[in-house]
C-alpha positions in Angstrom: 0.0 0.0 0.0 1.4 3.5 -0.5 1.3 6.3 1.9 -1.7 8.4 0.1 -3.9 4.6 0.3 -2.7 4.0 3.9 -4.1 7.9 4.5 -7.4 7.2 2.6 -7.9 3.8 5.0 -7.7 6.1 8.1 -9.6 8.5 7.0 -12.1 6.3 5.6 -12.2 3.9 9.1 -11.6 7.4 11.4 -14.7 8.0 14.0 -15.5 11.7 15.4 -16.8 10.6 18.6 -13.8 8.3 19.5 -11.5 10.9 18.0 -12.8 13.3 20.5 -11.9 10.3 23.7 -8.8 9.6 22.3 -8.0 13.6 22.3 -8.6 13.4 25.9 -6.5 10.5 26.8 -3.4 11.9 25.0 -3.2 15.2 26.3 -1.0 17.5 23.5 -1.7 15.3 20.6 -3.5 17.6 18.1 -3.0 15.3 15.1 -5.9 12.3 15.7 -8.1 10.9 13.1 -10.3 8.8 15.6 -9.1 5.2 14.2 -10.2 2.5 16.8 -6.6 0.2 17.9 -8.3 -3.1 16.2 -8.4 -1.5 12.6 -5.0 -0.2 13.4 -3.7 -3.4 14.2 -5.3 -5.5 11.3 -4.1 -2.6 9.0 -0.5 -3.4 10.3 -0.5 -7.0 10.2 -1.1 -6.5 6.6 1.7 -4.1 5.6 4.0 -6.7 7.8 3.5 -8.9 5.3 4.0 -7.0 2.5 7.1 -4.8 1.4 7.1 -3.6 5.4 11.0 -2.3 4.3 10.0 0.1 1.8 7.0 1.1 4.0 8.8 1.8 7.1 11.4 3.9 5.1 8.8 6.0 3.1 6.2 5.9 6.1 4.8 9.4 7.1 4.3 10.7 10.5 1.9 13.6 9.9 -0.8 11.5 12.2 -1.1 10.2 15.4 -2.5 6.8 13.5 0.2 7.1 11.1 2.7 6.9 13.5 1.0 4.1 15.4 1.2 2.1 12.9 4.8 2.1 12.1 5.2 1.0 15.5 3.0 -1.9 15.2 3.9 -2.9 11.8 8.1 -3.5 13.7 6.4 -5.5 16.4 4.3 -8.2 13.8 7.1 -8.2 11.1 8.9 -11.7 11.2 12.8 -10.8 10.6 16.4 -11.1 12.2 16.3 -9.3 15.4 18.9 -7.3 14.2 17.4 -5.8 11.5 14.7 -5.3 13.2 16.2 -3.5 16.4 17.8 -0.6 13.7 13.8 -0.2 12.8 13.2 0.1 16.3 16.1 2.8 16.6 14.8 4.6 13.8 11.3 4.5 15.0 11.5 5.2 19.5 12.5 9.0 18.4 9.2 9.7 17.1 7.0 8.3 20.2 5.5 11.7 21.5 2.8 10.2 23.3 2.3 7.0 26.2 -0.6 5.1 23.8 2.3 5.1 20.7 5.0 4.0 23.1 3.0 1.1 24.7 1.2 -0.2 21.9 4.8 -0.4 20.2 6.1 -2.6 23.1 3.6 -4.8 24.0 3.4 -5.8 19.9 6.7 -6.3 20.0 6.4 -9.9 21.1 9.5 -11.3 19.1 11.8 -9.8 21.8 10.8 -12.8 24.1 13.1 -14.8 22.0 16.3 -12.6 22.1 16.3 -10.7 25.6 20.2 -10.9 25.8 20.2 -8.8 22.5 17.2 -6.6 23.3 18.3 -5.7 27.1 21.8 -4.3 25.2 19.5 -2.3 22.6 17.7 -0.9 25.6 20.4 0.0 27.9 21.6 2.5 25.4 18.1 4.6 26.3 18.4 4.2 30.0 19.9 7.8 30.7 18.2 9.1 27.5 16.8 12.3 28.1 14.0 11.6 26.2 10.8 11.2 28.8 9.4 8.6 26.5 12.7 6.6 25.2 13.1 6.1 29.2 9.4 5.0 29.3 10.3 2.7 26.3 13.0 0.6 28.6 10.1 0.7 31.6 7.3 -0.6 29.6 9.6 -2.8 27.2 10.7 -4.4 30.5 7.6 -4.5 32.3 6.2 -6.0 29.0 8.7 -8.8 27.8 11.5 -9.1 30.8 9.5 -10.2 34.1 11.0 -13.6 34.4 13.3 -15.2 36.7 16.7 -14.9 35.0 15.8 -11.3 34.5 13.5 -10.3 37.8 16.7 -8.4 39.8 17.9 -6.3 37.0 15.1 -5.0 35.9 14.2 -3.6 38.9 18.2 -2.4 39.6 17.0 -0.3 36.1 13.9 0.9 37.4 15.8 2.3 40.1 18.1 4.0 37.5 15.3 5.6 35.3 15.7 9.3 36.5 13.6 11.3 34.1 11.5 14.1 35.5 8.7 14.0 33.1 5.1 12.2 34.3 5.0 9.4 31.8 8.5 8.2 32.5 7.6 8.2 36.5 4.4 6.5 35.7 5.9 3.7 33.6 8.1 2.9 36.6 5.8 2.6 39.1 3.5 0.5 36.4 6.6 -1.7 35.7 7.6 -2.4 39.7 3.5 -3.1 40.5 3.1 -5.8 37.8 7.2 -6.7 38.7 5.2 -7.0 42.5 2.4 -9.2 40.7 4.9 -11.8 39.8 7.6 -11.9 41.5 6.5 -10.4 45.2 9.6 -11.6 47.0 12.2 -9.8 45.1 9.6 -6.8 44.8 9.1 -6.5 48.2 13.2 -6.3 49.3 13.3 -3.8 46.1 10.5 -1.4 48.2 12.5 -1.7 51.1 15.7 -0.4 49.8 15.8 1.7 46.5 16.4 5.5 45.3 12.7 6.0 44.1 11.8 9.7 44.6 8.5 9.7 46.4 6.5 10.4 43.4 7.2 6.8 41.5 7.2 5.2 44.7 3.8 6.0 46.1 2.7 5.2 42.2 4.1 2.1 42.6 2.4 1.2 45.8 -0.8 2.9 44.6 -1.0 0.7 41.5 -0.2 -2.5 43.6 -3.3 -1.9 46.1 -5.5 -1.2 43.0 -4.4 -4.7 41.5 -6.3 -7.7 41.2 -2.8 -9.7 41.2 -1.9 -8.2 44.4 -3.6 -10.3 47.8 -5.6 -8.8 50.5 -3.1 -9.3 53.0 0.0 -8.0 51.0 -2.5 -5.2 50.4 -2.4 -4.0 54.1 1.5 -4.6 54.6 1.3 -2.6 51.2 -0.1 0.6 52.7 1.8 0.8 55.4 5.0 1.0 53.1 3.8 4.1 51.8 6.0 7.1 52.2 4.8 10.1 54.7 5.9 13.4 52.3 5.3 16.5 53.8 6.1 19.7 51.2 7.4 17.6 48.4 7.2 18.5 44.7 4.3 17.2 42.7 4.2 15.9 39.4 1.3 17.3 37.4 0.1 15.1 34.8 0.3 17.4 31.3 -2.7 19.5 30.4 -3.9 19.5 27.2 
């Protein structure tokens, strides 16, 4: 498909009234045609099996869709991890927004299979100071890296994600919650030593009391971890 037919699908599939909720779940993002994720997604297991090269390198970002997609179509595509990790690279500079960047990582199943070369790939993004190429590693890790061989380090990066901005703190906390989910014991010595500001860390606790994964009883050990902040700095979520 070329650009000007992928354009005429979105428009064609694009809904006013959902264009209007997406708007006000991705605050800043003036650029939405109103495409529900399903059509996206059946849209970009087609071009993945098509010419997906010449697509990715011609692809246009002048939507919020259009840029969706390109993340979807690297996280379908069925390649050499290597080739696919320097469309990755190409691609993590244009996420503006927390519905690109997570739809991009949890599609991007593949990287089950090569962790060792993915957690390198990654690393290169962990001082980034880029708010959403650190919330790339936090939900990348969150999404394909929660398993025993890999349970301690991604929480020693958690601890190292630094990034001021809202969606990078929120990532975090997401990541140690569902980290909490699976693998309480190591979570729980994590909460009790780390260099969290207070922000991510009461997030973190937050999420895990609103989880269904998380027991009643850990629950109530839970809140009692929370940190007592008196005058600290809050973290406004953007406006739009």
């Amino acid at each position: 498909m070329t650009n000007e037919q992928i354009r005429d699908f979105l428009e064609k599939h694009a809904e006013k009234q959902f264009k209007d909720f997406t708007s006000s779940l991705i605050p800043g993002t003036d650029s939405i045609l109103g495409v529900r994720l399903p059509v996206l997604r059946s849209l970009a297991k087609q071009l993945a099996k098509e010419d997906w090269r010449t697509y990715l390198k011609e692809a246009r970002d002048d939507t919020y869709e259009e840029i969706m997609l390109q993340g979807l179509v690297i996280g379908y595509v069925k390649a050499e991890m290597e080739e696919l990790l320097e469309y990755a690279a190409a691609f993590i500079p244009k996420i503006h927004d927390w519905s690109v960047n997570d739809g991009f990582c949890s599609t991007f199943k593949i990287v089950r299979k090569h962790r060792a070369e993915v957690w390198d790939f990654l690393m290169q993004y962990r001082a980034s100071e880029s708010e959403f190429e650190q919330r790339v590693v936090a939900v990348m890790l969150m999404d394909h890296f929660l398993v025993p061989e890999y349970i301690d380090r991604v929480l020693a990066v958690y601890n190292s994600l630094k990034h001021e901005g809202y969606y990078c703190k929120m990532g975090v906390a997401w990541g140690i919650a569902t980290a909490y989910a699976k693998f309480p014991q190591e979570t729980q010595a994590f909460l009790l030593e780390n260099e969290l500001d207070d922000y991510t860390y009461n997030k973190a606790i937050q999420k895990m009391l609103e989880s269904y994964r998380v027991s009643a009883e850990d629950k109530e050990m839970l809140r009692g971890r929370k940190r007592k902040v008196t005058g600290r700095k809050n973290v406004a979520k953007p406006e739009q």
